[in-house]
C-alpha positions in Angstrom: -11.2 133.4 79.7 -8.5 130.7 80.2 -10.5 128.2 78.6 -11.2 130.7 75.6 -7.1 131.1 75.2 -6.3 127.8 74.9 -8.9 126.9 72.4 -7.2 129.8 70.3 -4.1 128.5 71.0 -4.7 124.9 69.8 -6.7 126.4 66.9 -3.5 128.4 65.7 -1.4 125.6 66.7 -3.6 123.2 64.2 -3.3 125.8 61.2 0.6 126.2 61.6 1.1 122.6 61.8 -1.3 121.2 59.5 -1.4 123.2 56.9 1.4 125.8 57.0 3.8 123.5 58.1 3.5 120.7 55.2 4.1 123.1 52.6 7.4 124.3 54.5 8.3 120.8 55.0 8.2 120.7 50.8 11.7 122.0 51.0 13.1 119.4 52.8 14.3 118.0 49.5 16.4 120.7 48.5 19.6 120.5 49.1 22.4 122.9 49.5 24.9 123.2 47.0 27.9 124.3 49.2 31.2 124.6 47.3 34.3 123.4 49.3 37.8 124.7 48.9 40.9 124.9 50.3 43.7 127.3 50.2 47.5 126.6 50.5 47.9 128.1 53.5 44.9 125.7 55.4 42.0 128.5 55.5 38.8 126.5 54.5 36.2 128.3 52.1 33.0 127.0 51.7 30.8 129.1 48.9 27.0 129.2 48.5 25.6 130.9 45.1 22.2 132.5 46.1 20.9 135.2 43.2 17.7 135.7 44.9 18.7 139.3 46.2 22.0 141.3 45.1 23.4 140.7 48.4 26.4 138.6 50.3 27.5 137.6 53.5 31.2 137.5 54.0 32.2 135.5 56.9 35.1 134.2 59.1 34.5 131.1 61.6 37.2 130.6 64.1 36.9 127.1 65.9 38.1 129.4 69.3 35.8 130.2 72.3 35.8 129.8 76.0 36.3 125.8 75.0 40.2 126.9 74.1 41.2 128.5 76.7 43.5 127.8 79.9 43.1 128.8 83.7 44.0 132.8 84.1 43.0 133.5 80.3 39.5 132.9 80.8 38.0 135.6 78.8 40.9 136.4 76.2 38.8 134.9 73.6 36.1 137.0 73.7 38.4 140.1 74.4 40.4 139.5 71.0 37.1 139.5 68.8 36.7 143.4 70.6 40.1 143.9 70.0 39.6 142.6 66.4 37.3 146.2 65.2 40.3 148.0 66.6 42.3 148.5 63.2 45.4 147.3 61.1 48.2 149.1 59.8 46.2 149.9 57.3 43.2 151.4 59.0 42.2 152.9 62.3 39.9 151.7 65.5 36.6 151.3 64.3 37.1 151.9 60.8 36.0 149.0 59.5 32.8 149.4 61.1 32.3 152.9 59.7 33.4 151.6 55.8 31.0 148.5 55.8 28.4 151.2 57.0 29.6 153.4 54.3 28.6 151.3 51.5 24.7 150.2 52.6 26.1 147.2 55.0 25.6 146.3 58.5 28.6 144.2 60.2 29.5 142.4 63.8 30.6 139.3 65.5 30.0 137.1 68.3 32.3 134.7 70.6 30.3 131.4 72.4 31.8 128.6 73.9 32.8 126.9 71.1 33.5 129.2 68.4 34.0 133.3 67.5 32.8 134.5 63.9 32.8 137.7 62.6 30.6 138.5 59.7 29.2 141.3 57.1 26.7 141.7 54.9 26.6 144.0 51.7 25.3 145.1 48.7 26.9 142.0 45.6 28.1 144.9 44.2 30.4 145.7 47.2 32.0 142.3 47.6 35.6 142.9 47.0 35.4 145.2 49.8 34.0 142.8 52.0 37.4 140.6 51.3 39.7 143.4 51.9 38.4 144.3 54.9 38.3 140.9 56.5 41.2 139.6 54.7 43.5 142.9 56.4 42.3 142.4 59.8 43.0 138.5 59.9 46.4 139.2 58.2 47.4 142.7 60.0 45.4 143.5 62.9 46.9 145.8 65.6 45.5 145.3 69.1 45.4 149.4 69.8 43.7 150.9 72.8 43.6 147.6 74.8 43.5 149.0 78.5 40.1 150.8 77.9 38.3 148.0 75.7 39.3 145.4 78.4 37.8 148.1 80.7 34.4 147.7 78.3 34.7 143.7 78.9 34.5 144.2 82.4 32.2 146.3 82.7 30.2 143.7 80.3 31.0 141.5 83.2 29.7 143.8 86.0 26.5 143.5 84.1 25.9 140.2 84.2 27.4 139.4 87.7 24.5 142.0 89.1 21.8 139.9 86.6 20.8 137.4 89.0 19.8 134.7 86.4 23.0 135.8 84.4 24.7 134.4 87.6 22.6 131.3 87.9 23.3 130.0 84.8 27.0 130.7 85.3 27.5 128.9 88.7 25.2 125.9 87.1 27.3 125.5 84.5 30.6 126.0 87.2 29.0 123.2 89.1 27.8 120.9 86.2 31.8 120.8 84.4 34.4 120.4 87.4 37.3 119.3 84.6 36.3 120.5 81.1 36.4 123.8 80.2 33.0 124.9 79.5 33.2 125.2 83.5 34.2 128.5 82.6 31.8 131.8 81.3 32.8 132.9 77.6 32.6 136.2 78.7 36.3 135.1 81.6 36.6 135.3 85.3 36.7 139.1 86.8 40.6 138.2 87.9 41.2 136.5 84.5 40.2 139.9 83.2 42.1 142.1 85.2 45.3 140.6 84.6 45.1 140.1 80.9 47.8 141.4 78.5 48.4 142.5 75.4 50.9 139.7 75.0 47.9 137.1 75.9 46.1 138.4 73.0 48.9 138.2 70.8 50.0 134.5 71.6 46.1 133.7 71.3 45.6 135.2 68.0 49.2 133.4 66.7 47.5 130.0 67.9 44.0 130.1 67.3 43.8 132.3 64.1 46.1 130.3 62.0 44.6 130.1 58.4 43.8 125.7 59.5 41.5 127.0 62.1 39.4 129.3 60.1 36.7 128.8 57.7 36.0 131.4 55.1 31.9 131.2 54.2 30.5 133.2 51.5 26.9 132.7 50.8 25.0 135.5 48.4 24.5 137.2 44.7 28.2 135.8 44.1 30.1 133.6 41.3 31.9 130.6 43.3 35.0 131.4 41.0 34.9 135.0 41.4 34.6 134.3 45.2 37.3 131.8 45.4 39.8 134.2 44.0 39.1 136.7 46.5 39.8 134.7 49.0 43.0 133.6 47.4 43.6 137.7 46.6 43.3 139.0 50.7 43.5 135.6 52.4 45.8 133.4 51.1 48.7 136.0 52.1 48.1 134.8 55.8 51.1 132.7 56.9 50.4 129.1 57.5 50.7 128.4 60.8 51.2 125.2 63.0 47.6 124.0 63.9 46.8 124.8 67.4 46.3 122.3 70.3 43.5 120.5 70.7 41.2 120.0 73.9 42.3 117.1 75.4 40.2 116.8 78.7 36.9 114.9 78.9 34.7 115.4 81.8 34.5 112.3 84.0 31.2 110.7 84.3 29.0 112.4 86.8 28.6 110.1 89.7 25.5 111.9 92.2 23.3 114.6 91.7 25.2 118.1 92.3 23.5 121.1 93.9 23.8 124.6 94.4 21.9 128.0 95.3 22.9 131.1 94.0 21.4 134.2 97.1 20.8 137.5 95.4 18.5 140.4 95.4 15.2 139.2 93.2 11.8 138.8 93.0 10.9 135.2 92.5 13.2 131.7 93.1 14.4 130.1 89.5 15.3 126.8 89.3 17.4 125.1 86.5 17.9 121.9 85.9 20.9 120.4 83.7 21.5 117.0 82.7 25.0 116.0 80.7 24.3 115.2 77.3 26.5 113.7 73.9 28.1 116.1 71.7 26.9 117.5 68.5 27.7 114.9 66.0 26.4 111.7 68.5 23.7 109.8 66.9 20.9 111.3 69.7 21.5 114.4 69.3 18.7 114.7 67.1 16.7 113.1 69.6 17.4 115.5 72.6 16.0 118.4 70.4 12.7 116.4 69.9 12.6 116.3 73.7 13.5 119.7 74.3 10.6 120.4 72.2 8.3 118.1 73.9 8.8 118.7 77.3 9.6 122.4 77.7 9.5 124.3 74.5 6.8 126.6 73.7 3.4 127.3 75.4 1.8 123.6 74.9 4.5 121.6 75.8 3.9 119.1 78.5 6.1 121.3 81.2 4.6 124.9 80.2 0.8 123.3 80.4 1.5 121.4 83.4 3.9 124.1 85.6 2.1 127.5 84.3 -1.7 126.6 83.3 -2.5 123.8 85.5 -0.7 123.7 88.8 0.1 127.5 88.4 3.8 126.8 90.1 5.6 128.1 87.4 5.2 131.8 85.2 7.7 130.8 83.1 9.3 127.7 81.7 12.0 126.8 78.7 14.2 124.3 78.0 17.1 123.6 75.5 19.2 120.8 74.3 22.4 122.5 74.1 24.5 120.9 71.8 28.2 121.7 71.3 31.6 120.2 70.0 32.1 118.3 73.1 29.4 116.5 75.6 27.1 119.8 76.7 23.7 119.9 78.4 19.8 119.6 78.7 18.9 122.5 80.2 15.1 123.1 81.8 14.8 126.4 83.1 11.7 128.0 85.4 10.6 130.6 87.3 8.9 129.8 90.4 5.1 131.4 90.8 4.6 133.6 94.7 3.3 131.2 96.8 5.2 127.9 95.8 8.5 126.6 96.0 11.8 125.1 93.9 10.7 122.1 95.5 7.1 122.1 94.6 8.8 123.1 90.8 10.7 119.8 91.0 8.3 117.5 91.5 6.6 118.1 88.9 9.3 118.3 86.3 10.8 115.1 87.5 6.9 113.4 87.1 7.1 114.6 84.0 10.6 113.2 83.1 10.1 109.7 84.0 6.5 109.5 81.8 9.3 110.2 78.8 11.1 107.2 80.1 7.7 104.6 80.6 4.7 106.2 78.3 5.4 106.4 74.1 4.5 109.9 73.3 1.8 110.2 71.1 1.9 110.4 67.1 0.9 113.8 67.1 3.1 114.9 69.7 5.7 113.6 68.0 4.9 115.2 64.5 4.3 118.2 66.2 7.9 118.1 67.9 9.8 117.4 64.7 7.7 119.2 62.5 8.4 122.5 64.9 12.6 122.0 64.8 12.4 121.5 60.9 10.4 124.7 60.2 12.5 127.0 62.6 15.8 125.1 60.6 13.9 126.4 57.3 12.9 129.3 58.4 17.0 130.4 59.2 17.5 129.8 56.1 15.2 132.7 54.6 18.4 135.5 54.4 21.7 134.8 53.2 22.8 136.2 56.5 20.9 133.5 58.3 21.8 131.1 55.7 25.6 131.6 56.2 25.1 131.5 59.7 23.9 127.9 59.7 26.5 126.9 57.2 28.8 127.9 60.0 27.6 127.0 62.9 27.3 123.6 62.2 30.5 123.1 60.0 32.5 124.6 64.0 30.2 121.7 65.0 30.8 119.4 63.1 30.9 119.7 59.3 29.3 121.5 56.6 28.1 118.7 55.0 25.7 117.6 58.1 23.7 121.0 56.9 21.9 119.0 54.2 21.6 116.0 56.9 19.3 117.8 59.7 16.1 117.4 58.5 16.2 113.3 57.2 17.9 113.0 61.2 15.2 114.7 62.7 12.5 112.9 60.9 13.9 109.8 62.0 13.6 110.4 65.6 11.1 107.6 66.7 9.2 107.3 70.4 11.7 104.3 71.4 14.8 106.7 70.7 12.7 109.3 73.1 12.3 106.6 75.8 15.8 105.1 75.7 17.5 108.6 75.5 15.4 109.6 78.7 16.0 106.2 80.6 19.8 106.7 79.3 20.4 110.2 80.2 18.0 111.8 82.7 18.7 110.3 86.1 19.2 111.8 89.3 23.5 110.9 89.6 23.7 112.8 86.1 21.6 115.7 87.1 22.5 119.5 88.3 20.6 122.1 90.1 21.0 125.9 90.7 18.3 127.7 92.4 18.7 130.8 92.8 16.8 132.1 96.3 15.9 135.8 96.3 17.0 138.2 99.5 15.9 141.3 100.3 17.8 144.2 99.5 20.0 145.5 101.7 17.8 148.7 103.0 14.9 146.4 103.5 16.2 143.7 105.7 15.7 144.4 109.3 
């Protein structure tokens, strides 16, 4: 039966790559046509025309997450994009929620590490209520009910302390960054929370929200001119504001490997392994995706056929090159099978690591590898929404313009840049592990 399965799953694999995937790859040489502007008061705009379907994304990037903020205000960023939906002077808690829904649209936003954006999508014909609505909140928001949405934070919180791999990944990434703030969860510190004011938020948003830190991307059924004097209709009324300050610590160099176990009610041990890597914009960055995809992305990558078919230590494996504005991590991630241990796990994934660093991996493997990261960047591109989302994403990053860069980048990742990244990168002084090492509840223990 396990023979049968992986003979479909090669099989399948050989269709998508082969055939499916050289037609996707056709695309590679269009390029997006992204409009750049800037108003007087700072606030970027960058404007995609897409007719395909009368809709458009209207979106607001703010280069402020968990990246931005200070010892005892761990948290605020997050709690401000809450506080965000809770109305201007203009319109009630919620309210913009319930109009966007109003009119056939769906709306949201998220905070990360690096960035918070806040984004809807709507009928083309709806698109100078898309502008209103964002445009009043970012000029006259009022941060109403506070006390019992930081209550809803918290609680967000309680959740994921009582997630024991919510907590894993949140003491490996305490351990892995002693000095730069990506030590700290997006979501803030339980005592951060607690003591957070209204004031907080209101010298945050006076800091970070200024029009020079927020990018304006409209991507949709949309004329660039009518779009650009939208925004200068309900955004360029926002008072310029003095840039905010920039992050100015680096984390030092990692000198010996760093452990850590993490004991909490669960079934099976997890172990996850990080290693620092470069920022966004380095030159490798490319190259640690190719890897990620390689070694522990997907069902027949060398990890996931090694840990989970053959040795049977692992039921589940993934790994991720996670690449932010400053220096972040390769992440390999596994859940360890009854009967075996973290330290079984380990061996193996550190056999595996150092055949990156002395064996070329083979032409297909590498086609494979590159081939897969180019059609999942196509494939966000099939909906404005997703469209806009890259346009984003990568302009917090880095810039807009790298957008039409990916794919040529990734292409050019060769076997030597795999081996020298490894050799480089993946030793044991700049290595972190978490395990996490399951008890027995509390009625159970004897």
């Amino acid at each position: 039966m396990k023979r049968r399965f992986q003979i479909v799953l090669w099989v399948g694999l050989f269709i998508i790559f082969f055939f499916i995937t050289p037609r996707l790859l056709a695309q590679e040489g269009h390029r997006l046509d992204i409009k750049e502007h800037h108003l007087k008061n700072g606030l970027q705009v960058l404007i995609l025309e897409d007719h395909a379907v009368p809709v458009v994304t209207v979106q607001v990037w703010c280069r402020a997450g968990s990246r931005n903020e200070r010892p005892g205000i761990s948290g605020v960023s997050h709690v401000l994009e809450h506080m965000m939906f809770k109305g201007t002077k203009k319109r009630g808690p919620e309210e913009y929620s319930e109009i966007i829904q109003r009119h056939g649209g769906i709306d949201n936003a998220f905070t990360s590490n690096d960035m918070t954006a806040y984004y809807s999508i709507l009928p083309s014909s709806q698109i100078e209520l898309a502008f209103d609505l964002e445009g009043d909140r970012f000029t006259r928001p009022v941060f109403r009910e506070f006390l019992p949405e930081r209550d809803v934070v918290k609680e967000e919180r309680r959740l994921g302390e009582n997630d024991p791999q919510d907590r894993l990944y949140e003491e490996l990434q305490a351990t892995a960054f002693k000095a730069h703030p990506y030590g700290s969860p997006v979501i803030g510190w339980m005592s951060d929370l607690d003591n957070l004011t209204v004031e907080d938020l209101e010298t945050y948003f006076q800091s970070y929200y200024s029009p020079s830190n927020l990018t304006l991307v409209v991507v949709g059924d949309v004329e660039e001119k009518e779009a650009l004097r939208l925004a200068k209709k309900y955004f360029g009324k926002i008072k310029k504001r003095e840039t905010p300050p920039s992050v100015r610590t680096v984390e030092p160099e990692q000198l010996g490997e760093k452990r850590v176990e993490v004991h909490r009610e669960a079934r099976l041990p997890v172990v996850a392994i990080a290693y620092h890597i470069p920022e966004f914009t380095h030159p490798k960055a490319p190259t640690f995706q190719v890897i990620s995809r390689i070694l522990a992305s997907g069902e027949s990558s060398r990890l996931y056929q090694r840990l989970v078919y053959e040795e049977q230590i692992a039921t589940h494996v993934y790994g991720e090159a996670d690449l932010r504005i400053d220096p972040g991590l390769f992440l390999l991630w596994s859940m360890v099978s009854t009967g075996h241990t973290g330290e079984d796990l380990e061996k193996i994934v550190y056999e595996e690591i150092e055949k990156l660093k002395k064996e070329p991996v083979s032409d297909r493997e590498l086609k494979k590898a590159i081939n897969q990261e180019v059609t999942e960047f196509i494939f966000d591109q099939e909906s404005v929404l997703r469209q806009a989302f890259t346009i984003g994403w990568i302009n917090v990053l880095g810039s807009y313009e790298m957008v039409n860069e990916v794919v040529e980048k990734m292409r050019g990742v060769t076997k030597e840049d795999i081996m020298e990244t490894a050799k480089e990168f993946f030793t044991e002084k700049n290595r972190t592990v978490a395990t996490l090492v399951p008890e027995l509840p509390e009625n159970l223990v004897k």
